[in-house]
N, C-alpha and C positions, 0 to 999 in steps of 0.2 A: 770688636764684636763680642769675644768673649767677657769684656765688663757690664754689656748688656744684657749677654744672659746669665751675667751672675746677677747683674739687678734683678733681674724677672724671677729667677731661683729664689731670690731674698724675700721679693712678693708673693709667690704663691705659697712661701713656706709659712708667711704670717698670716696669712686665709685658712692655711691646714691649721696650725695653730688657733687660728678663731673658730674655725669649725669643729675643731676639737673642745672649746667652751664652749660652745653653746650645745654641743652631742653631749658631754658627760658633767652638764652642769647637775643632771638630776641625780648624778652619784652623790654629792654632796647635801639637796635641797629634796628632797624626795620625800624622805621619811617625814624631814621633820616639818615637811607643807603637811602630809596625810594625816599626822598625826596634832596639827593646829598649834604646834609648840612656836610657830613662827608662820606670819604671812607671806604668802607667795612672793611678792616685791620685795619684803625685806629681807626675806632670805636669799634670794637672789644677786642683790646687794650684799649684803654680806658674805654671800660666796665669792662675788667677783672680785671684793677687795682684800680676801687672803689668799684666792689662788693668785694674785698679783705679789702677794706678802711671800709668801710660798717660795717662790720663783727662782727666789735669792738666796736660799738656804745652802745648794750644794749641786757640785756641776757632776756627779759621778753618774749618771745617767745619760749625760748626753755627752761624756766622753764613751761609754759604749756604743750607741747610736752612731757617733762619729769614726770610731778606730773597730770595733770588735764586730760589726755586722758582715759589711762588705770591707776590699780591701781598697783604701784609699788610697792606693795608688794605681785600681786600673776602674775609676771611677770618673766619669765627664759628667760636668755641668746638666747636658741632655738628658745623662741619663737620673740623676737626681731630679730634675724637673720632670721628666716620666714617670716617675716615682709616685714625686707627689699628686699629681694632680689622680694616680691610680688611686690613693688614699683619700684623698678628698671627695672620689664620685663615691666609691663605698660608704666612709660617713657619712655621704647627703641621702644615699636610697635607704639604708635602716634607719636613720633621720627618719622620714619620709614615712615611714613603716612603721615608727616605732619601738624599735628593737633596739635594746643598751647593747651594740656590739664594741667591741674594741678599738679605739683609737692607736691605740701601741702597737696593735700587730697590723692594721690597715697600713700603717706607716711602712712597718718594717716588712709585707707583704710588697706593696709598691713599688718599692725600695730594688729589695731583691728581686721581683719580677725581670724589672726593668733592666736589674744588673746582668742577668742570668742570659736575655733577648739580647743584648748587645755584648758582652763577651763570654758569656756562657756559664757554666754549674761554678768553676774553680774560681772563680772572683768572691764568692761566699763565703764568707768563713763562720763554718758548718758546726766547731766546735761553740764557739760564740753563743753563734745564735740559739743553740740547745741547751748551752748551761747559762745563758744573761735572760734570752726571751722565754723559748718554747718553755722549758722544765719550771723554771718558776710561773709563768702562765697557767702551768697547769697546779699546780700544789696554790697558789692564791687564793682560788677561788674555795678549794676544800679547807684550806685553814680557816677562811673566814667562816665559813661553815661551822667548825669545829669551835673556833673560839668564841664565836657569838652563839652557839649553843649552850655552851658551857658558862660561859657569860647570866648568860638569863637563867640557869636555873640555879644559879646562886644568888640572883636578885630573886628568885620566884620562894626562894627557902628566907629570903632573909622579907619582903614584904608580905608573906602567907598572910600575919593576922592585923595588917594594914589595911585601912580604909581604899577604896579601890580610888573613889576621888581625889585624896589627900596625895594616895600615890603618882596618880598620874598629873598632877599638877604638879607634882615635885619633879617627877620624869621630864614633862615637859622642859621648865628651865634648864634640866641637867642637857636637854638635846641641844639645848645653845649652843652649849660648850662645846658637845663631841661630834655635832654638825658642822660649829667652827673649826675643827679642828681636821676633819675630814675634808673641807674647803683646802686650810691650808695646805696639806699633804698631795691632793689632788695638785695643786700649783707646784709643790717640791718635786712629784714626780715627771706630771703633764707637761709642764713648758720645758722643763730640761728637752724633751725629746727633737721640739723645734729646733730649740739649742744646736744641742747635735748634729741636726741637717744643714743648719746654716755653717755651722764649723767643718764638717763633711765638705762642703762648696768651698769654704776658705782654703781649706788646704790643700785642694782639690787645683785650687787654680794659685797655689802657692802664698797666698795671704798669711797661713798658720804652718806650722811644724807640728807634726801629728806624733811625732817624737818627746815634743816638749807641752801638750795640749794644755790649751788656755781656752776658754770664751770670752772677747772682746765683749765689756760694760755697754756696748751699744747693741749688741747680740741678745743679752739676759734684761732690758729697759724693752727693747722692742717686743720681744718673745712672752714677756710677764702682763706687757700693756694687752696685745691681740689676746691673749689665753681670755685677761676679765674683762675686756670687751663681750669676746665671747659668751664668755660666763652670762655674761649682764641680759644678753640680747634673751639667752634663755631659752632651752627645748622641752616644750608642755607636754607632746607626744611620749618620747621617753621617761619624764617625770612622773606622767599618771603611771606607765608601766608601773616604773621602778617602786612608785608610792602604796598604790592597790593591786594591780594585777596578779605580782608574785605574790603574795602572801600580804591577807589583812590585818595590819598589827596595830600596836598599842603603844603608849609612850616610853614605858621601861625595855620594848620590843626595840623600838627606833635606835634607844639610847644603845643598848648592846648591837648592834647592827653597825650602829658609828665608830662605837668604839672599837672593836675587831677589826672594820676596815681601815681606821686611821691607822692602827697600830701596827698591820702588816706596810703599810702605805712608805709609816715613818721611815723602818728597817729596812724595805727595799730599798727604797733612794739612796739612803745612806750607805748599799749596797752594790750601787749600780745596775738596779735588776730595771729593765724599764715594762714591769707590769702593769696590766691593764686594771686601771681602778673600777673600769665599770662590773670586770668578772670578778671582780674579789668584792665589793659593797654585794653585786648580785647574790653572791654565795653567802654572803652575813644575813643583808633581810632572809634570806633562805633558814639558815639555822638557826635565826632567831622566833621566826613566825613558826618552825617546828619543834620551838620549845615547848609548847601546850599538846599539841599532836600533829603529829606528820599530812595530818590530811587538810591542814590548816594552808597547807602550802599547795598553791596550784601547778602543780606540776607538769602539766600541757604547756600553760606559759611557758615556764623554766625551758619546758624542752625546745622550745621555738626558741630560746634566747641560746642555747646548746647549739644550736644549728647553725644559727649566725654568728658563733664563735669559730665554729669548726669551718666555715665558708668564708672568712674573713680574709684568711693569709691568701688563697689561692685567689678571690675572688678579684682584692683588692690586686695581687701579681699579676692577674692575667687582663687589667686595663692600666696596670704600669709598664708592661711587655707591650702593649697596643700602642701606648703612647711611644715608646721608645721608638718603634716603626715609624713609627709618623715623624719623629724629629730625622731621622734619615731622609726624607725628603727638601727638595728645596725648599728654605722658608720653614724648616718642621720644627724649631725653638720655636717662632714668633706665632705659627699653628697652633702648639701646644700650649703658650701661657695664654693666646686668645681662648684656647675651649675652656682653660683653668676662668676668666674670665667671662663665660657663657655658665659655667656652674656657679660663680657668684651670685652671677645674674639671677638666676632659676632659685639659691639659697633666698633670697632677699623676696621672691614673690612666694616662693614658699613659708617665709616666714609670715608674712601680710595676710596670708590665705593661714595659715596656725590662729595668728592670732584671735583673729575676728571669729575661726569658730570654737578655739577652746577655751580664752579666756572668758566668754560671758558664762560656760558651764560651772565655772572654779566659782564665781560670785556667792 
């Protein structure tokens, strides 16, 4: 029984993973759709083949996910499958809505919900999650802020007596690169986190030594494949956000935007921090589109995407706690990966229903 619900674990964990590409593809593919430096499709593709690239670069991310959130040794299968599937209904309704919320902390909300419902506060480990998630969560998004501010107004000093056309044609191209580059980073950081959870369950039911932490090459291949599937499939909804909504920019805009977020992106991972790319890209178009003037930035949006940062952890806990209830019931694994299963379902018609009305707008 319990190889069954490590399977099912294995499965939904690669759905949260896919749903996490197609939620934060537009961190990547946003700017540089709104700003025409790449087409919708080809950017997409290209996103989906370096968050796959991405993947491979370093596991220190999802060795915190794995050892430093909760304590893997009073953690069950159950309760990781409560987790997730708490994370994956949170990313399908700001999906649904629109709103770039966080994939990292929906995970790591679920997570711990769920851990909390079934053996209560002290299974948490409180300092972890303050100095890995919460603290840099929060400094992310202001750095990007900061440094794609300061970004752009040394491209604005250094193109002053540049042709505005010349410039943005030249910006353009340059968005290839720090679009691509923001793809890939998004893949270094984003699939580690899957990582994590499946190695959480391996060790959980004794497969790994959490002592000696590795990710099995069949762990980081599956993990990298669902992220760019995801990717591929593509969320239009969050994209226009992320593209127009917060702030209407330019191509030397875009390009500082990218490059602030890849660069915090880079350092995290290679730091173990498992931050949210969507609040750190959000806080760079932010400070880039308020190079020119603060009012350039709409800030009603921002604050609606404020809100669904700040309602993420709890929101996403308190249907990874529901779910844990429910696997204490007879049959409450095979209950739980079927509703995981029903939210497939519902992602897949809600994609069919995306489609058809927002990509003839984009034409």
């Amino acid at each position: 029984m319990e190889d069954l619900t490590l399977v099912a674990v294995v499965a939904v964990a690669l759905f949260f993973d896919f749903t996490n590409g197609f939620h934060d593809t537009a961190n990547a593919i946003a700017t540089s759709v709104s700003t025409r430096a790449l087409s919708p499709r080809t950017a997409v593709l290209v996103a989906a083949v370096l968050n796959f690239a991405g993947a491979f670069v370093s596991l220190k991310v999802a060795a915190t996910i794995a050892t430093e959130i909760v304590n893997p040794d009073s953690v069950t299968l159950s309760v990781i499958l409560a987790g997730l599937v708490g994370a994956i209904t949170w990313n399908l309704v700001t999906w649904f809505v629109g709103l770039p919320s966080s994939s990292s902390h929906a995970l790591i909300g679920g997570i711990a919900g769920a851990a909390i419902a079934a053996d209560g506060w002290q299974v948490i480990q409180w300092q972890g999650v303050w100095d890995k998630a919460i603290k840099p969560g929060i400094v992310s998004p202001i750095l990007g802020f900061a440094i794609a501010l300061a970004l752009m107004l040394v491209i604005i000093w250094v193109i002053r007596r540049r042709s505005p056309s010349r410039v943005n044609r030249v910006f353009r191209r340059a968005q290839i690169v720090s679009g691509s580059f923001v793809a890939f980073t998004h893949g270094t950081n984003d699939a580690q986190k899957t990582m994590g959870v499946i190695a959480l369950a391996l060790i959980t039911t004794g497969h790994l030594n959490a002592e000696e932490f590795d990710v099995p090459y069949w762990v980081i291949v599956s993990s990298a494949t669902a992220m760019a599937l995801g990717t591929y499939v593509g969320g239009w909804r969050i994209i226009k956000t992320m593209g127009t909504r917060i702030a209407k920019i330019d191509p030397p805009q875009g390009f500082a935007a990218q490059s602030a977020c890849a660069a915090i992106l880079w350092t995290t991972a290679h730091l173990g921090f498992p931050v949210s790319t969507t609040q750190t890209i959000t806080g760079s178009v932010m400070g880039a589109g308020a190079s020119r003037r603060l009012a350039a930035v709409r800030w009603g949006i921002a604050g609606n995407i404020a809100v669904a940062w700040v309602l993420t952890l709890p929101a996403a806990g308190l249907v990874g706690a529901l779910m844990e209830a429910v696997t204490r019931m007879p049959g409450g694994d095979l209950v739980v990966f079927l509703l995981a299963g029903a939210i497939a379902a519902a992602a897949f018609l809600g994609r069919r229903y995306e489609t058809r009305r927002l990509l003839p707008a984009q034409a």
